[in-house]
Each structure stands twice: as C-alpha cells, then as structure tokens.
C-alpha positions in Angstrom: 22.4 19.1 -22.2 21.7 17.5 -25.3 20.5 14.0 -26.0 23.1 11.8 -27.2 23.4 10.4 -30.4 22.2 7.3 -31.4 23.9 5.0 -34.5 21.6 2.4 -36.1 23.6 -0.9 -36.5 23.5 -3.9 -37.8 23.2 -7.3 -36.3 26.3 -8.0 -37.9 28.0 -5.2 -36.9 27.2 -6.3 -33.4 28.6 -9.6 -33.7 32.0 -8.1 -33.9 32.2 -7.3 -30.8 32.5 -10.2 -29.1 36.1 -10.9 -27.2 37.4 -9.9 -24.0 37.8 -5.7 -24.0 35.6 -5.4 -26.9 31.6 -6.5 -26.2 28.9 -5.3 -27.2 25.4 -7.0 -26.7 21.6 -6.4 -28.2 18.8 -6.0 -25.2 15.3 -5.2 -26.5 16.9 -4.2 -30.4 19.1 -1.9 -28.6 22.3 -1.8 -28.3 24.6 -1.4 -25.4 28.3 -1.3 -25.3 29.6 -3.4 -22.3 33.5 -3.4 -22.5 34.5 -0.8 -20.0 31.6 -1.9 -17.7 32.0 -5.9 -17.6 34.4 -5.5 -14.9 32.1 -3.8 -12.6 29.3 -6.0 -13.7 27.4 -7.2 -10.3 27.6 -10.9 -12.0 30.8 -10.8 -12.6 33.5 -10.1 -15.8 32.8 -13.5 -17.5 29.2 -13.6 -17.7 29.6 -10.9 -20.1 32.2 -12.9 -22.4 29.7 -16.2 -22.6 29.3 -17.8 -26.1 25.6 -16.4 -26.7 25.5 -13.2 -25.4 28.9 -11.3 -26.4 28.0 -9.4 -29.8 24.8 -11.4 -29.7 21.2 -10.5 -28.5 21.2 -11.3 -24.9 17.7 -9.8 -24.2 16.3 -13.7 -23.0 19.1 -14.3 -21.0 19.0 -10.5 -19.1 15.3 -10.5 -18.8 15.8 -14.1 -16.9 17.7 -12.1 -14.4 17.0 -8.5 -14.1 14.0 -6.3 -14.1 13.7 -4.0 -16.8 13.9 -0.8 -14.8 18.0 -2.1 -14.4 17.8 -0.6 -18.4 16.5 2.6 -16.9 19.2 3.5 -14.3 21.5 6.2 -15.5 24.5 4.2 -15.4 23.4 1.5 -17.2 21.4 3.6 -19.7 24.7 5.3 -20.6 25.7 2.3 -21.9 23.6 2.5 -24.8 25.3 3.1 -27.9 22.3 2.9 -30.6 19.6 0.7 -32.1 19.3 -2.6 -34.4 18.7 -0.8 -38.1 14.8 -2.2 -38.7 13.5 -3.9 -35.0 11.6 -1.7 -32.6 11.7 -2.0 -29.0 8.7 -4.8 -28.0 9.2 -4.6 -24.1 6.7 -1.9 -22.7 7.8 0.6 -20.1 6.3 -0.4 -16.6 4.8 3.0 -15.6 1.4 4.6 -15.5 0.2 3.0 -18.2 -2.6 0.4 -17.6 -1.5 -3.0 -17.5 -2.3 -5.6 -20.4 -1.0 -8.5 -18.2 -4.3 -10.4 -17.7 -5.5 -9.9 -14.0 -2.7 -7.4 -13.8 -5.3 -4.7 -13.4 -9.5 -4.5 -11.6 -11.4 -6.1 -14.5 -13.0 -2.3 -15.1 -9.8 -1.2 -16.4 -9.5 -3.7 -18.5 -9.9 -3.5 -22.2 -13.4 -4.9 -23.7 -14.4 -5.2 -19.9 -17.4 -2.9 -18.3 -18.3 -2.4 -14.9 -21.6 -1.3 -12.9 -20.0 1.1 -10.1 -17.6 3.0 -12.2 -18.3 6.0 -14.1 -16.4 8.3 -16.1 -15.7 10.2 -13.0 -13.8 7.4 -12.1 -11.9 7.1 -15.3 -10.3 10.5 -15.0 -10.1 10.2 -11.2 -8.1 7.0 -11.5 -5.3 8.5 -14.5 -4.8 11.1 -12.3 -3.8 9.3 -9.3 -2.0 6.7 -11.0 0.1 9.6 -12.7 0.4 11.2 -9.3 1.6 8.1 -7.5 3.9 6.9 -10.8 5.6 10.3 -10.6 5.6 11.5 -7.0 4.9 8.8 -4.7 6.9 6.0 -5.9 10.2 7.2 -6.0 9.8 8.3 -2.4 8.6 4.8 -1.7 11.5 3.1 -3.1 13.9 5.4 -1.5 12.3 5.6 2.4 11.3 1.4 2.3 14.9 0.8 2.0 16.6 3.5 4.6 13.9 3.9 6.7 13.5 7.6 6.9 10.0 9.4 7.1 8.4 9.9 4.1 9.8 12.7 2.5 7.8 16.5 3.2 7.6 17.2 -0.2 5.4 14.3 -1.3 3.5 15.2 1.9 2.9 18.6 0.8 1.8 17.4 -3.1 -0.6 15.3 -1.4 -1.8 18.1 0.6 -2.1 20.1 -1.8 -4.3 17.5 -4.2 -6.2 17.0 -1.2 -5.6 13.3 -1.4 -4.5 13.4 2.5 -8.4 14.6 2.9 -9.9 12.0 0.3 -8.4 9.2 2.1 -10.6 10.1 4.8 -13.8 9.0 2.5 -16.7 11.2 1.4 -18.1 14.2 3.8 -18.1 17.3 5.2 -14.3 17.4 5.0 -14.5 17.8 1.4 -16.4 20.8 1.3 -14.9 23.7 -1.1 -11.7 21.5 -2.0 -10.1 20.9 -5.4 -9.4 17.2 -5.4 -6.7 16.1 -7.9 -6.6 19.9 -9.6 -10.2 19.7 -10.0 -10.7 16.2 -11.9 -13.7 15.5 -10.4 -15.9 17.7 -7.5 -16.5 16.8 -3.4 -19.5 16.0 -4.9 -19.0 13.8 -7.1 -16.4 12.0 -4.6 -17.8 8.8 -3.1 -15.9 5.6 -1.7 -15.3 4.1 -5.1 -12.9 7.2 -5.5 -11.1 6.7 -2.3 -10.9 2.7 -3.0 -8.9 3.8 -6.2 -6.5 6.2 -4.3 -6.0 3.2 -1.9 -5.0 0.9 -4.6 -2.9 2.9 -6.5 -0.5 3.6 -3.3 -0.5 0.0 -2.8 0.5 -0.7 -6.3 4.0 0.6 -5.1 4.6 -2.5 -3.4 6.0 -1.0 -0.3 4.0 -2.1 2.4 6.3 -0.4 5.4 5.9 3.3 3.5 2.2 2.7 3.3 1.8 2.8 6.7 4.4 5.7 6.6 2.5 7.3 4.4 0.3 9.1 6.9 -2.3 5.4 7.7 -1.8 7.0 10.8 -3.7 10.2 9.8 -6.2 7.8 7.7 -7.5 6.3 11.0 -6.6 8.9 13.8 -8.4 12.2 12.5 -11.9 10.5 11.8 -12.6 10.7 15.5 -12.0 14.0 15.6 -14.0 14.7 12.5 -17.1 12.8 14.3 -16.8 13.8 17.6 -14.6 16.5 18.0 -15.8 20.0 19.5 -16.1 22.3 16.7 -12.9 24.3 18.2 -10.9 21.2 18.4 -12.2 20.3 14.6 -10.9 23.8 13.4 -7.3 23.8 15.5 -6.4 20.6 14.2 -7.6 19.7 11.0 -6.8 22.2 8.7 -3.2 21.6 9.6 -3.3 18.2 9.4 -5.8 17.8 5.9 -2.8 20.5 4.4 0.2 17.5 6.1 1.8 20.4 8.3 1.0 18.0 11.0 0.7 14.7 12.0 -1.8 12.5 13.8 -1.9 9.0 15.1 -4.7 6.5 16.6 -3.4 4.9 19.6 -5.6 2.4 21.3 -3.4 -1.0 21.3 -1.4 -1.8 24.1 0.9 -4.5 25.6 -2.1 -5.5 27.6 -5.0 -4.8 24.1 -4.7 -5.3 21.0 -8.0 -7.0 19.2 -9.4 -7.0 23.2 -9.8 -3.3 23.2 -11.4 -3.8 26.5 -8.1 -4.6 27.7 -6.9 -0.7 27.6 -5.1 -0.3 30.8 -3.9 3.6 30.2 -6.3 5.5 32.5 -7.2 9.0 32.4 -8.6 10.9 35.8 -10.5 14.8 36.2 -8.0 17.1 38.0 -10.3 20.1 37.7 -10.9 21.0 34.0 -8.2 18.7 32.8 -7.6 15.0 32.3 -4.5 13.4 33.8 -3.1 10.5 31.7 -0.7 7.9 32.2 0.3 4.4 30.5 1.4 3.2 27.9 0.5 2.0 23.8 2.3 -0.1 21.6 2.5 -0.8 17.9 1.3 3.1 17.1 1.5 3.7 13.6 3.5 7.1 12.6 3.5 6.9 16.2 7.1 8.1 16.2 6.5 11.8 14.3 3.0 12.3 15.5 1.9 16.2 16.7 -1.3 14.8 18.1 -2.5 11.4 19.3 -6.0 10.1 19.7 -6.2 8.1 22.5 -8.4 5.7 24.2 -7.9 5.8 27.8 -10.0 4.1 30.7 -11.6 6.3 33.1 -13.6 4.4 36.1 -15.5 1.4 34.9 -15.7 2.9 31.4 -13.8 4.2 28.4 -13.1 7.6 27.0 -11.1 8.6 23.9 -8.8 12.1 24.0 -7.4 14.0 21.7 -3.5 14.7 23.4 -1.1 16.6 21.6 2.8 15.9 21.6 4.4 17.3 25.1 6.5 16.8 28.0 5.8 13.8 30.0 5.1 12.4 26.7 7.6 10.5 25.0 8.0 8.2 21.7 10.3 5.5 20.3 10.8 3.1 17.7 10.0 -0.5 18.0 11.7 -2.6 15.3 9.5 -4.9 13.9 9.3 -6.5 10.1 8.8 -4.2 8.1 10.0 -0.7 7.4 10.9 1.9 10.0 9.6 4.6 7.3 6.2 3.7 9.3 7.2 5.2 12.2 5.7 2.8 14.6 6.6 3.8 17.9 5.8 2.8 21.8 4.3 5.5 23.5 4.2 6.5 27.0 2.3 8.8 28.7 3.7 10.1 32.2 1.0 12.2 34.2 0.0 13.8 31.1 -2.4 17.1 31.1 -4.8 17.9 29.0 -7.7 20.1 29.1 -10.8 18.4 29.3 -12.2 20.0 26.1 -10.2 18.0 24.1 -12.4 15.0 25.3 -13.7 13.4 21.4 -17.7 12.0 22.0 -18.8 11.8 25.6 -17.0 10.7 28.4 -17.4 7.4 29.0 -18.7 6.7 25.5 -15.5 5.9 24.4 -16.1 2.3 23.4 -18.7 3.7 20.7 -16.0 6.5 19.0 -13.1 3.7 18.9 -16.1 1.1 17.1 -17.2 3.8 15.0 -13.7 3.7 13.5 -12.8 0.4 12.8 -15.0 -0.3 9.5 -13.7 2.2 7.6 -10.2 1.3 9.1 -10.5 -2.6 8.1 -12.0 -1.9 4.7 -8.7 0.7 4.2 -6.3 -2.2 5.5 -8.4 -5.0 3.1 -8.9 -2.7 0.2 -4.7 -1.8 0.1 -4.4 -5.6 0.7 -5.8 -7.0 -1.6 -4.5 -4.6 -4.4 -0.9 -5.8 -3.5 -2.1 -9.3 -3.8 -2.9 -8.2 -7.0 0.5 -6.6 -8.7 2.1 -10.4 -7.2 -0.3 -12.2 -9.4 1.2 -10.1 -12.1 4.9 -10.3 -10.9 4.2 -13.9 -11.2 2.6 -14.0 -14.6 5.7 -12.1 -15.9 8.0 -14.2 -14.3 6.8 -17.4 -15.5 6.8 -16.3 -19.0 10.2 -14.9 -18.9 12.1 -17.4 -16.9 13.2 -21.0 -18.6 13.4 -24.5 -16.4 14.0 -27.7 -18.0 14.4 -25.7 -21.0 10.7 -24.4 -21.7 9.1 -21.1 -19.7 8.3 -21.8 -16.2 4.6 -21.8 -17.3 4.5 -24.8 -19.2 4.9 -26.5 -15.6 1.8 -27.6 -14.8 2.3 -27.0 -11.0 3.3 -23.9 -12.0 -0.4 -22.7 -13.6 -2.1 -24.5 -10.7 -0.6 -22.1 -8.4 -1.4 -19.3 -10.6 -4.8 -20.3 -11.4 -5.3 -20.3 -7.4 -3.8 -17.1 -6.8 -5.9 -15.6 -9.5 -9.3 -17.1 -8.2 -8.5 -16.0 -5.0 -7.6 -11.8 -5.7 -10.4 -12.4 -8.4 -13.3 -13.3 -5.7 -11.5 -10.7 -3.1 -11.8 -8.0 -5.7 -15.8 -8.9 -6.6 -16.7 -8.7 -2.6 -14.7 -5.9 -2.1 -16.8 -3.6 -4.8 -20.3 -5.1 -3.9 -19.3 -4.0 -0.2 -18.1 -0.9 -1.4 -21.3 0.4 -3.6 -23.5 -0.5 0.0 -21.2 1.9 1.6 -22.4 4.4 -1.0 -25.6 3.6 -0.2 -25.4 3.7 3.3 -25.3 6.0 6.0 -22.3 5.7 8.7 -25.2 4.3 10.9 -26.6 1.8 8.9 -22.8 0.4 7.4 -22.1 -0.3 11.4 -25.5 -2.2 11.6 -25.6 -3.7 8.3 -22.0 -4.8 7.0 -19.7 -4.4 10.2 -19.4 -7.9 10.0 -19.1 -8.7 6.2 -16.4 -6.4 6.1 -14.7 -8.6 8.9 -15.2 -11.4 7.0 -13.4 -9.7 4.1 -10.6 -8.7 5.7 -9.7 -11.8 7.0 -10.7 -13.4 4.0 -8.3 -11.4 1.9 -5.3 -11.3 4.3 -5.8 -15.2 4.6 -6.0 -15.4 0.8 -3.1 -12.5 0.8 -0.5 -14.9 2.8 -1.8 -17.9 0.7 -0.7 -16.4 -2.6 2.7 -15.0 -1.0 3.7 -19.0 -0.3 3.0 -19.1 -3.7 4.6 -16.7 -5.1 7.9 -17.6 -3.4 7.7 -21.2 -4.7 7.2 -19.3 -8.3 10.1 -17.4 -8.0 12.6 -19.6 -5.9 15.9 -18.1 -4.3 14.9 -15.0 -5.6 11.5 -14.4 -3.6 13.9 -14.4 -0.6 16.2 -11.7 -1.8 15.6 -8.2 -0.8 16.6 -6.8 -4.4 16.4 -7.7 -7.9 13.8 -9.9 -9.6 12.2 -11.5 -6.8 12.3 -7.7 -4.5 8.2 -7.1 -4.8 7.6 -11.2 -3.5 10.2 -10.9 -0.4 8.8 -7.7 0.5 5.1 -9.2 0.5 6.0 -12.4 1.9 7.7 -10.7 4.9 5.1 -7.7 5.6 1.5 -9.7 4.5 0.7 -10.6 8.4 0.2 -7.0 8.8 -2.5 -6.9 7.0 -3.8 -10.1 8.9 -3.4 -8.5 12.3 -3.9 -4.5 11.9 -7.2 -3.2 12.7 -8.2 -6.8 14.0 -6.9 -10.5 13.7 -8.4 -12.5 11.7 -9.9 -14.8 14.2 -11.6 -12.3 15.9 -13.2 -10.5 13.0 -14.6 -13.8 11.6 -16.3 -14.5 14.8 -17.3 -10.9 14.4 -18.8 -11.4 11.3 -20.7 -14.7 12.1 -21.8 -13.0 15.7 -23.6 -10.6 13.5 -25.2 -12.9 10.8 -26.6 -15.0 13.8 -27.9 -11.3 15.2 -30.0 -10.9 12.1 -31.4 -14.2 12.1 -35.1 -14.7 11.7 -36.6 -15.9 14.7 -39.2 -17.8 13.0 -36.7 -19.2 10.6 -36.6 -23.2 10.4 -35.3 -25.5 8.1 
C-alpha cells in the first residue's frame, strides 16, 4: 500500500480551520485534521474547539497531556494531513536511539563522556541489544504487563536464538561455541559488563511484572544446575532450556522462609534410588509455566537442593500480588513427589552452599535491573518538568521541583558508580573469591539501590501529581514503578537482612591488630 500523500501548508491556511466540524491543529509542524475525530476524542469534543488550539499550533498544550507515542498510534497518525511549508519536526522519536536527556543514559554512553570498563565490544554489544529490545521485546512488554498473559513464544525463541537467554546467565562454560547477538562480539570476549548491559536494556522497558516474566526465573534457577548438576542432568535440561523450549524456576521461599532460608520446611526423604518430596513454596517466579523446578528441600538435620521436573502430585497456581501476572508467580505444592535420586544438584546435605552460591549473582541481577529503571524515572521526570507549565512557568523553575531532581539524580548517579566498580571485581574474580570478597558489598548495594529506588518513586509521584497514580498516559512509567519498586527491596533478600550481611562481613575481615 502506498504512503499517503502529504500537502505542505501554511500557518495561515491552518488557521481556517477553526469552528465546530471544521478543525484542524499544528502538533510538532505537522498538521492533523481533527474534525471527524473530536467527537471521539478521550478529552472530550470541546477541548478540541478551545480558543488557542483550533487552527492553531497546539503542540504545548498536547505535549502537557499526552506522550508522544499517542502521535504514533495508527489511528491517530491517520489523522495527519501534511506539514507546516518551512518548520521541521524538533521533537525526537523515543526509540533506540541514545538518549540526550542528561542522566537519561550511564555516563559511558554519553556524548564527550569516557569510561574505564567499556570497550568497543561493548559499544556494538550494547546497539545491538537496545535494537533487539526496541524492536522485539518492548512491544511484548507493553502488551503482556497489561493483560497478563506469558510472554509471548516468539520473543522467547528470538532470544533463544541470540543466545541472550544464555548470556543472562553471565560468563562460562555455557557460552562455549554460541553466536551471541548474530555474532557481535565472541563467548570470549563476553564478560559481566556485557550481561549488565543486557540487564539494563530490558529494564529500560519499564515493565517490571514482564521482567520477571521474562524468564528471571530461568536467570536464577539453571545456575545450579550449571554448577552442580551431573553431567547427564546438565545435557537433558539445558540445551532445551538455553534454546527457551523450556522453562525453569528457583523455588526455595516458603510461607514458613523467605530471607530465613533455614526456615525451609518442604522435606525430601530416600525411598530406594529416589527422593520423596512434599510441601509447599510460595512467591515462585514463572512458577506458574515452569517444566522444571530447582528446589531446596530439608532432608534430616540438613539441606539438599533437587532438580524436580513438572508431574503429577505436583501442582501450580497463581497468587495475585502487585504487579503483573505476566510473571507467572505461582504457589507450588509438592504431594509425595518422586524423583530419582540422580537428579540431586551438589551433595546431599550440602544444600545450604548450592542455594548461597546463587544469591550474588541473583542480587546483583535484581540491583543491576533496579537501578536502570530508577534511571529512565529520572528521565521521565526531567521531560516532564520541562514540558508541563504551573503557575504559568515549566514545572522546573520550581525550586522544590530541582531539589527533588537533583536528589534523585545524586542517588541513581552514586548507585550506577558502585554498581560498575563492583562489576569490573567480578571480572576479576573467580566465583570463589566474589563469595568471599564482595558477598556483602553487593548486599549493601542492593539494599542501597532499592532504598534509593523507592526514595526516587515518592518523588517522582510528587513530580507528576494525579498522573503518577494513573495506570495510562503521561504519568504510566511512575505508577508502574511506584507500585512494583518493593520488589526489588524484597527479592533475593530484604534489605535489612542483606545490610547486616554486608556489615557481618566487613567485621569478618577486620584486622585483629587494628586500633584506633
């Protein structure tokens, strides 16, 4: 079908239009012909007739109430008749490109700004994904956030197929002969600076309910089997899963444990070469579609972590909670369940070590994701302030106003700065030493950033008033980060708990001989 036709025009030509059955209006030095529509206009018929915006340029007074990808929709867009003879278009496209909004963006994609962990490798890495996430990813998101469904099986197989369900997984063996992103960079090249951009770049969709949806589940319930797994275990599940034919979930918090993992209360006894399970866990991510389950169970005095595939006397169901079903997080009950003793992940009894094993690369996920949305609010915010006019002057010439900004911005700011030095030591590091060495400074980052995280979503909604608390429209990316930030705070360990972790391990490495 052929583009249509667009007539240059006059601003005087457009102020002709400008009764009752006859309006036309200038957005962005384009020009859109509203007549037919104003009747089914969501504000109402007479908006569209007020003195100041019928045949005259109403870009201020749209862009005070609607996003710009309103423009984009194709029954809006139809509306479009031509362009003002002589202006070009001045509002940017939000897309791939890299934000010019300062803070907007990591300071090493910045323009005139250099970094010392990122190399070229990451350059290309990073256009890639955002392109990928832009033009697969996000649509899904937007769709699935609002009805709930799982994530569709075609963005599942793309990321198979990328290999980003395998680079989400970090650095290693796993990597081994794949072409990661259609061969932008090599496995070897790959190290956690690469997966901290992947993680990021999801998270710039602003849908924190089809994050988790978008196989977290897999992000922290395959490792184990990675590390600890029987090489015939390894090669029956993993392939299938890295390739998203199947689906795998961690399940260790229950009613009776969540940050106590010592809590666990599902037991698992020896019936020959088998294991007999029973109990239950709650708040399972992807819980809901899961083939497989990694699960802590306690057997005797101790703890032991199996890998149990779907099956009767197994069975799985949604709990409604804040955020999105799309995350599929389910309670899960296990009822005399078999399973052959093989599938036992690390030693038996040795449980405790696989699940702790786990958790840094889990928290730093959780923290690294977080912060990143705390990020695009700062620049929601910094949009909105310039755009919107109170008391007859942009929202930023409040000074209450660039306090809060200049708080939100020093917080995601000193986030981001820990986050990378904490990330090159993991390059540096072996899985060993990042347990004994940073465990606990990546505890105190986490809670640090979710802290900081539900700091700057109070702000945020004070920024953009009745609109922060409006599932759509302007105000959609603050409601949807105001509700869903406490996850952040309590996933993979409360905030509480990991800063006593942290400080427990700081007063670990003190110097005995150390005096003031």
């Amino acid at each position: 079908m052929a583009a249509k036709q667009l007539k240059e025009f006059t601003v005087e030509e457009v102020e002709r239009h400008n009764k009752e059955g006859d309006v036309w209006v200038i957005i962005d030095a384009k020009v859109y012909d509203v007549s037919k529509f104003a009747n089914l206009h969501p504000g109402g018929a007479a908006v569209l007739y007020v003195d100041g915006i019928a045949g005259k340029d109403a870009t201020q007074a749209f862009f005070g109430l609607h996003r710009q990808e309103v423009l984009h929709r194709p029954q809006y867009a139809r509306l479009q008749i031509g362009t003002i003879a002589g202006e070009e278009s001045i509002i940017k496209p939000l897309g791939a490109a890299v934000s010019e909004v300062p803070y907007a963006e990591p300071t090493w994609l910045s323009k005139g700004f250099s970094s010392p962990y990122y190399k070229e490798s990451h350059r290309r890495f990073h256009d890639a994904v955002r392109k990928f996430v832009t033009e697969v990813v996000y649509p899904d998101a937007i769709e699935c956030e609002e009805n709930g469904k799982r994530i569709s099986q075609h963005v599942v197989d793309k990321m198979g197929e990328t290999n980003i369900i395998a680079m989400r997984l970090g650095p290693g063996k796993h990597l081994k002969g794949r072409t990661l992103m259609g061969g932008v960079i090599t496995p070897e090249e790959f190290d956690y600076f690469h997966e901290l951009i992947i993680h990021s770049e999801l998270a710039r969709c602003g849908t924190r309910g089809y994050m988790d949806g978008l196989l977290a589940g897999g992000v922290i319930g395959l490792p184990p089997v990675l590390n600890f797994g029987s090489p015939e275990i390894q090669a029956k599940i993993v392939p299938d899963v890295l390739a998203g034919k199947k689906f795998i979930s961690l399940a260790i918090s229950e009613a009776f444990a969540g940050s106590d993992v010592s809590g666990i209360q599902t037991v698992a006894h020896k019936e020959g070469d088998e294991w007999v399970i029973s109990g239950t866990k709650k708040w399972i991510t992807n819980g809901h579609f899961s083939d497989y389950f990694t699960v802590a169970c306690k057997t005797g005095s101790r703890y032991t972590v199996i890998l149990v595939p779907r099956q009767d006397g197994m069975s799985t169901k949604p709990i409604k909670t804040a955020y999105s079903a799309t995350a599929g997080t389910a309670f899960v009950t296990f009822d005399k369940v078999r399973v052959p003793v093989a599938n036992t992940l690390g030693k038996e009894g040795d449980g405790m070590k696989v699940i702790l094993s786990n958790f840094n690369h889990e928290r730093w996920m959780i923290l690294a994701m977080s912060l990143r949305t705390q990020r695009l609010i700062v620049e929601e915010c910094l949009l909105w302030a310039q755009q919107r006019k109170v008391f007859g002057k942009s929202l930023n010439g409040q000074a209450v106003v660039r306090a809060k900004l200049a708080a939100m911005i020093a917080r995601v700011e000193a986030g981001q700065n820990w986050l990378e030095n904490i990330t090159h030591q993991m390059n540096n590091m072996s899985y060993a030493e990042q347990s004994d060495k940073i465990a606990g400074a990546i505890g105190l980052l986490k809670a640090f950033a979710t802290k900081t995280g539900r700091e700057t979503a109070e702000d945020s909604t004070q920024i953009f008033g009745g609109r922060a608390i409006t599932r759509t429209g302007m105000g959609k990316l603050i409601e949807n980060y105001h509700r869903t930030s406490p996850y952040d705070a309590i996933l993979g360990g409360s905030e509480d708990v990991l800063n006593d972790l942290g400080v427990r391990q700081a007063l670990k490495k003190m110097p005995k001989n150390a005096r003031l």
